[in-house]
SEZABA-952097 format. One record per residue (C-alpha): residue number from 1; z negated, x, y. Coordinates in Angstrom, 3 decimals, decimal comma. Example, Ala and Ser with C-alpha at 12.3 -4.5 7.8 and 13.67 -1.06 7.14 Angstrom:
BEGIN
@resi 1 z -7,800 x 12,300 y -4,500
@resi 2 z -7,140 x 13,670 y -1,060
end
This chain:
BEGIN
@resi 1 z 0,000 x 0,000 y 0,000
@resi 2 z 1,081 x 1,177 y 3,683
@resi 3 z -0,295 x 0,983 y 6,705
@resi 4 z 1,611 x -1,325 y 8,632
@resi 5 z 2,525 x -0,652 y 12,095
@resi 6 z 2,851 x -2,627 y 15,010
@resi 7 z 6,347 x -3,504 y 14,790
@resi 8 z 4,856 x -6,111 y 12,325
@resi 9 z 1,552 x -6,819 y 13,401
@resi 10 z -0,244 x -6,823 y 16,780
@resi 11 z -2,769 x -3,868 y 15,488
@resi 12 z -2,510 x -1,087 y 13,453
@resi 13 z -4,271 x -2,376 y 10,036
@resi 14 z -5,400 x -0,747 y 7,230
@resi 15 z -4,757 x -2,990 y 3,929
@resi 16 z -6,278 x -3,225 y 0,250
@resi 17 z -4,909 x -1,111 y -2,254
@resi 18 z -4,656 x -2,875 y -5,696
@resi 19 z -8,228 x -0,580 y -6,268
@resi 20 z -9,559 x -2,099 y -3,467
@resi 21 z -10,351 x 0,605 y -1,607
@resi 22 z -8,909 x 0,633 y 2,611
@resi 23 z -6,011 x 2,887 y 4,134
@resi 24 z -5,065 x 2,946 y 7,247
@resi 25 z -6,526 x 3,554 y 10,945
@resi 26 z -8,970 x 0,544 y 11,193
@resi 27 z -8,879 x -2,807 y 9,766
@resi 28 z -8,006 x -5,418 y 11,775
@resi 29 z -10,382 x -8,602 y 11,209
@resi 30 z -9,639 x -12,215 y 11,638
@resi 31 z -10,431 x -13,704 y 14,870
@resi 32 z -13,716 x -15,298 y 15,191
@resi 33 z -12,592 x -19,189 y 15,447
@resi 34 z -9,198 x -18,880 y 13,184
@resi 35 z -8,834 x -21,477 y 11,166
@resi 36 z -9,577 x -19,871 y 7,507
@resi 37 z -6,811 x -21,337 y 4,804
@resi 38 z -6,698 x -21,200 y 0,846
@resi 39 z -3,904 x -19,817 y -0,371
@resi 40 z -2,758 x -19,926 y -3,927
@resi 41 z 0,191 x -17,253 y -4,880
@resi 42 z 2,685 x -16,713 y -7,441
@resi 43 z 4,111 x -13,229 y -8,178
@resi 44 z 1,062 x -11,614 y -6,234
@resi 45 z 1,047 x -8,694 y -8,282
@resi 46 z 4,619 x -7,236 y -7,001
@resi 47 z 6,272 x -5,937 y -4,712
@resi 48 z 5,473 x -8,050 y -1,360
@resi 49 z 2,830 x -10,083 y -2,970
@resi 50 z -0,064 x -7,446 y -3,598
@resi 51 z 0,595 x -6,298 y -0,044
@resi 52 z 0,490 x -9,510 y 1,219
@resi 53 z -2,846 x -10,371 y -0,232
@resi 54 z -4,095 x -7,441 y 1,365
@resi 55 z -3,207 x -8,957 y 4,607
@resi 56 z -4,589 x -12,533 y 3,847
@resi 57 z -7,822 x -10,964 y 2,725
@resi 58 z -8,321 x -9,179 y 5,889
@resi 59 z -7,869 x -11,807 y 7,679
@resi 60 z -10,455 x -13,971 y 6,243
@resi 61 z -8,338 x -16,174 y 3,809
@resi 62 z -9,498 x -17,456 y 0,640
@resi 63 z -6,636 x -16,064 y -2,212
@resi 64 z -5,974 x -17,439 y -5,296
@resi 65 z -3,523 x -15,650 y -7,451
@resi 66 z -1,762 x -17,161 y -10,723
@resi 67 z -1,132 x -13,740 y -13,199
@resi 68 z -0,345 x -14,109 y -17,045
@resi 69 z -2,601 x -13,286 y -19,320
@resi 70 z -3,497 x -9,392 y -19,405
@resi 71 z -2,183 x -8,825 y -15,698
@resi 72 z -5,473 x -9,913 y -13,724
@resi 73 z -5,923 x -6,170 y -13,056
@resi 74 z -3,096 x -5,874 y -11,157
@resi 75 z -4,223 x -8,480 y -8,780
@resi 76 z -6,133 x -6,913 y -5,475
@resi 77 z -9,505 x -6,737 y -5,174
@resi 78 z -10,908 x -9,481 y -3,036
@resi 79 z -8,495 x -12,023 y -4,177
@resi 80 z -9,887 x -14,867 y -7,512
@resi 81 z -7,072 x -14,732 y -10,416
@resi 82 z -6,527 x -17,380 y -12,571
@resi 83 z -4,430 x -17,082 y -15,502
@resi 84 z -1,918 x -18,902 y -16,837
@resi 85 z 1,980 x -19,513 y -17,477
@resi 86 z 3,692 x -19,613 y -14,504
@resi 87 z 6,829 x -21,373 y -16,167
@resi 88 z 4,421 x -24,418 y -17,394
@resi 89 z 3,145 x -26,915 y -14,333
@resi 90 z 0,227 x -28,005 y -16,568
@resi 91 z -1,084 x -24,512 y -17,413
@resi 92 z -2,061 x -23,784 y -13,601
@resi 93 z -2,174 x -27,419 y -12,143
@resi 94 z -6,107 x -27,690 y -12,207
@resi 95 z -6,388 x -24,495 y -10,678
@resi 96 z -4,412 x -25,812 y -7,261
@resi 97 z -6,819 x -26,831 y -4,531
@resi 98 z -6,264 x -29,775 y -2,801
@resi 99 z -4,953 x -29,065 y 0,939
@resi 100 z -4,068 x -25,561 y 0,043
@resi 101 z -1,313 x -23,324 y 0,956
@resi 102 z 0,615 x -22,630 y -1,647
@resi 103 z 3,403 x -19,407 y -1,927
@resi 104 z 5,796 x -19,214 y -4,506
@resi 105 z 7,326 x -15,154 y -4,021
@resi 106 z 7,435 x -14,746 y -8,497
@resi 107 z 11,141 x -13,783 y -9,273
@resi 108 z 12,913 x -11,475 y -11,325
@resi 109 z 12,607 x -7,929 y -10,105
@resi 110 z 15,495 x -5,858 y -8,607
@resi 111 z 18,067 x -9,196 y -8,918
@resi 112 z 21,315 x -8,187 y -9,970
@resi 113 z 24,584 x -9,959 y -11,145
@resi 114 z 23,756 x -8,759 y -15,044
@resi 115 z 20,419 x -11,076 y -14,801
@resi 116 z 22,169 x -14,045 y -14,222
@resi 117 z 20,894 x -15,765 y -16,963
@resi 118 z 16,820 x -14,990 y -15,614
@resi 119 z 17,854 x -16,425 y -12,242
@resi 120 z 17,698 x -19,989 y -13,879
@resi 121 z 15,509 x -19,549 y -16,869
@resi 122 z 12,814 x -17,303 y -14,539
@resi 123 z 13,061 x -18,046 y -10,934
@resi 124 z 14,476 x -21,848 y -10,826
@resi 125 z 11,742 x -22,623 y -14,074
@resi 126 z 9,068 x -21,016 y -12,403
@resi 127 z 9,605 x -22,782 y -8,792
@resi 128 z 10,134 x -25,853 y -10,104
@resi 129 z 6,799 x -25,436 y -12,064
@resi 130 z 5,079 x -24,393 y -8,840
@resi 131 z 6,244 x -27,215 y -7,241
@resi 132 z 5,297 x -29,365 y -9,221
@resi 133 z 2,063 x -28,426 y -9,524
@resi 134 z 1,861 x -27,915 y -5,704
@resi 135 z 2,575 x -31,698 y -5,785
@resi 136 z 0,227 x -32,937 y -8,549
@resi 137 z -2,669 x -31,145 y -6,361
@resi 138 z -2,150 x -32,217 y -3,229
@resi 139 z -1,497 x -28,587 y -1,057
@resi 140 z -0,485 x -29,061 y 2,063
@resi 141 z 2,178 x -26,888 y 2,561
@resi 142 z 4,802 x -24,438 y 0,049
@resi 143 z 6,020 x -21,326 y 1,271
@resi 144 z 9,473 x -20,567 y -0,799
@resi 145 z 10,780 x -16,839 y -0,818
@resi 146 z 14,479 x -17,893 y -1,312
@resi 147 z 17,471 x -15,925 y -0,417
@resi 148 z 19,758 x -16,029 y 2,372
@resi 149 z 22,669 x -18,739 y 1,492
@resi 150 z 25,977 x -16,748 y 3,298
@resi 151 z 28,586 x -17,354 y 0,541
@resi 152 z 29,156 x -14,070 y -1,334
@resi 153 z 30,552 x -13,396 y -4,918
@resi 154 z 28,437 x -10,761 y -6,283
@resi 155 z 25,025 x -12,459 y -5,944
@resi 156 z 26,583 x -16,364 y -5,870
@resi 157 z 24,655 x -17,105 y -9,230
@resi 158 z 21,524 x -15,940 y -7,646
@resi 159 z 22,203 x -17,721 y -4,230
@resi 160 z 22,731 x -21,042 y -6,428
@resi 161 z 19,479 x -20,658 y -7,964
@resi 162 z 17,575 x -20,396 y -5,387
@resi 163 z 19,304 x -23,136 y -3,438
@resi 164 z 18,391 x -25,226 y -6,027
@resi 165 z 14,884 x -24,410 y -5,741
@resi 166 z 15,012 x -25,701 y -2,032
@resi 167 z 16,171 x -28,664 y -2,879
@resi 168 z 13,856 x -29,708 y -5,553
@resi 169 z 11,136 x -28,802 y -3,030
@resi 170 z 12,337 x -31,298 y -0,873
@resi 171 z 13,111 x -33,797 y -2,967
@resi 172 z 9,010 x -33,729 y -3,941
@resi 173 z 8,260 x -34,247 y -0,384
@resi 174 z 6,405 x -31,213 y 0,256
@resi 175 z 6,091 x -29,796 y 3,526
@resi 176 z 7,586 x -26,344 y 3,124
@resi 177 z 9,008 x -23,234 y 4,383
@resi 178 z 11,973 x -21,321 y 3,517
@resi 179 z 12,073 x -17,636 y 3,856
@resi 180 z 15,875 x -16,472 y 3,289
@resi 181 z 16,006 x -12,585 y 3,517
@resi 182 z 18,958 x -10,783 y 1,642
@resi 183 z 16,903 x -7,338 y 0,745
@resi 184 z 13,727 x -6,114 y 2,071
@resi 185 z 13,267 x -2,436 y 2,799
@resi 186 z 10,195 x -1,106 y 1,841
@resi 187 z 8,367 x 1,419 y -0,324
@resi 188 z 11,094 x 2,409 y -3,264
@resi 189 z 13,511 x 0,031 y -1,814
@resi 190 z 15,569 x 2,135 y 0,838
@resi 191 z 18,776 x 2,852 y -0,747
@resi 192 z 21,055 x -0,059 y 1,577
@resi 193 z 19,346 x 2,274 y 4,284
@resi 194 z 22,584 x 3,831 y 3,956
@resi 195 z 24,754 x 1,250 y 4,572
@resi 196 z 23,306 x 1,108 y 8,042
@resi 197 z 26,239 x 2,639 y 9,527
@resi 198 z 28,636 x 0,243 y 8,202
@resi 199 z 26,673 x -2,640 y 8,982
@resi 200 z 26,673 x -2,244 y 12,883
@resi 201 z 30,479 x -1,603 y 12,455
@resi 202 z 30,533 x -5,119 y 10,600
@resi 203 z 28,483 x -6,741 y 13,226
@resi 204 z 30,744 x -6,043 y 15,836
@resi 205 z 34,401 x -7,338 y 14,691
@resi 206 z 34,706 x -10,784 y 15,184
@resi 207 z 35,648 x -11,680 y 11,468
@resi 208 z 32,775 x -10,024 y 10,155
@resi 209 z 30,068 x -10,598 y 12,272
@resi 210 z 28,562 x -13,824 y 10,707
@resi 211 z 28,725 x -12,570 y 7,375
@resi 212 z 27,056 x -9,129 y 8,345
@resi 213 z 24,759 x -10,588 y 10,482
@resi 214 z 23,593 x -13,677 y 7,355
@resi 215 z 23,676 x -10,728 y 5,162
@resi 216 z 21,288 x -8,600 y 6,816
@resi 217 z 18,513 x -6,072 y 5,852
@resi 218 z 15,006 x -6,767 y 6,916
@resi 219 z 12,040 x -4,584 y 6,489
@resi 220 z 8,576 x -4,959 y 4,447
@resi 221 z 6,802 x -5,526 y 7,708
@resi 222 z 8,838 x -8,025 y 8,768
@resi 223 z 8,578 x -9,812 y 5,830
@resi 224 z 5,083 x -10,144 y 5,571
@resi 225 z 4,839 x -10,698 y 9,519
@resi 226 z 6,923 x -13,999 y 9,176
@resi 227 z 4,993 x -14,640 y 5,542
@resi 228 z 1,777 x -14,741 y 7,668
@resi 229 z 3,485 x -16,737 y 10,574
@resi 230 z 4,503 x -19,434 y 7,778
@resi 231 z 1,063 x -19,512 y 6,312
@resi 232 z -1,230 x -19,441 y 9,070
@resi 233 z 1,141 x -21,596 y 11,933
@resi 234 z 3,304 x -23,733 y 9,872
@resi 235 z 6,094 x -24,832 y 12,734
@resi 236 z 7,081 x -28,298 y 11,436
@resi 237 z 7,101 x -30,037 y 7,840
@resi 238 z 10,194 x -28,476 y 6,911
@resi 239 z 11,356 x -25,174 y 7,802
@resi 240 z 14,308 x -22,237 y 6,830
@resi 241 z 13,824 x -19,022 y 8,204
@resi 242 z 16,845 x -16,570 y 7,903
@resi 243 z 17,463 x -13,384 y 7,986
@resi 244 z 17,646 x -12,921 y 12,292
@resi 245 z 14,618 x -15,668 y 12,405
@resi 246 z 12,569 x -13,045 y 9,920
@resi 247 z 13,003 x -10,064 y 12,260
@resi 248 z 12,144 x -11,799 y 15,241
@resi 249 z 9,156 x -14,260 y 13,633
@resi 250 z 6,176 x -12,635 y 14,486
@resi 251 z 2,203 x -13,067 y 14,068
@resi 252 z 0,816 x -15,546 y 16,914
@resi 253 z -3,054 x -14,616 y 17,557
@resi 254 z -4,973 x -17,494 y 19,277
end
């Protein structure tokens, strides 16, 4: 886990390691008066989820993170673990609390074209568990990792998937959120770093500048600055974040 700067929060923080134990300059505390939320995560134990329980802890949020049997280590320190099978609504359902916030990042690591198959029998299973269960409990509002919806060929199984998710979110009512990055840089993830260069090129024709812009690369820290917008100032019942909303979203402090 990283310190994360201010280009993503308003302090310098220092966050939980998966050990527990701080890094960082000084830890940034939750204001005195902030309205504390319960939040109950999926895929907590990867790649943005462990460092964004760091951040929810700090802050003074209750976390509750759903891990499979044998993977409660993993979770950080700080946060209560339940167990169960994220693919089956009735394993986890009891473990919702009413009113809560509930954030559905679980997917299939490093998402390629060869894992097309996972896309539907992993992600779409699993969110349509989580939503279901989101439902059946009564939370109050579902946060949705999904993935930005510019046409493209490569990833258009993925895309699919994941626009399905959306819309059986909505069509159980839920108030919700939709965060639609394309890739996050971060921590063992900065290899489109090098397509930088042909990105701004993109951005600036005419025919390509939609596409490049849709299609864009977003950071860790911006990530988890517009998870934490979604989760502590939810905008309206339903909301879609994209990839330009995501770098500009930022943490509001009242």
């Amino acid at each position: 886990m990283e310190v994360l700067g201010k280009d993503c929060l308003t302090y310098p923080v220092a966050v939980l390691t998966p050990t527990g134990k701080m890094r960082g300059y000084r830890v940034f505390y939750a204001e005195q008066g902030r309205h504390m939320k319960t939040i109950f995560i999926t895929g907590g134990t990867g790649y943005i989820g462990t460092r964004l329980i760091g951040l929810l802890l700090l802050r003074g949020h209750r976390v509750i993170a759903l891990v499979r049997p044998g993977s409660e280590h993993k979770v950080p320190a700080g946060a209560e673990v339940t167990s169960g099978d994220p693919l089956k609504a009735d394993s986890f359902t009891s473990s919702v609390p009413a009113g809560c916030t509930f954030v559905q990042l679980l997917g299939v690591p490093h998402p390629s074209p060869r894992k097309r198959d996972l896309f539907y029998t992993i992600d779409l299973a699993s969110l349509k568990a989580s939503a279901d269960a989101a439902f059946l409990a009564g939370a109050a509002h579902f946060v949705y990792v999904s993935v930005a919806q510019e046409p493209t060929n490569i990833m258009k199984d993925y895309q699919a998937a994941r626009a399905t998710g959306e819309q059986y979110i909505i069509g159980k009512g839920l108030s919700h959120t939709f965060i639609r990055p394309w890739y996050v840089l971060g921590p063992g993830h900065w290899w489109p770093i090098l397509f930088l260069p042909l990105y701004t090129i993109l951005r600036w024709l005419p025919a390509t500048r939609k596409k490049a812009t849709a299609l864009g690369l977003v950071t860790i820290r911006q990530m988890l600055s517009a998870l934490l917008a979604s989760i502590e100032y939810p905008e309206s019942t339903g909301t879609i974040m994209d990839v330009e909303a995501i770098k500009i979203k930022k943490r509001r402090d009242k």
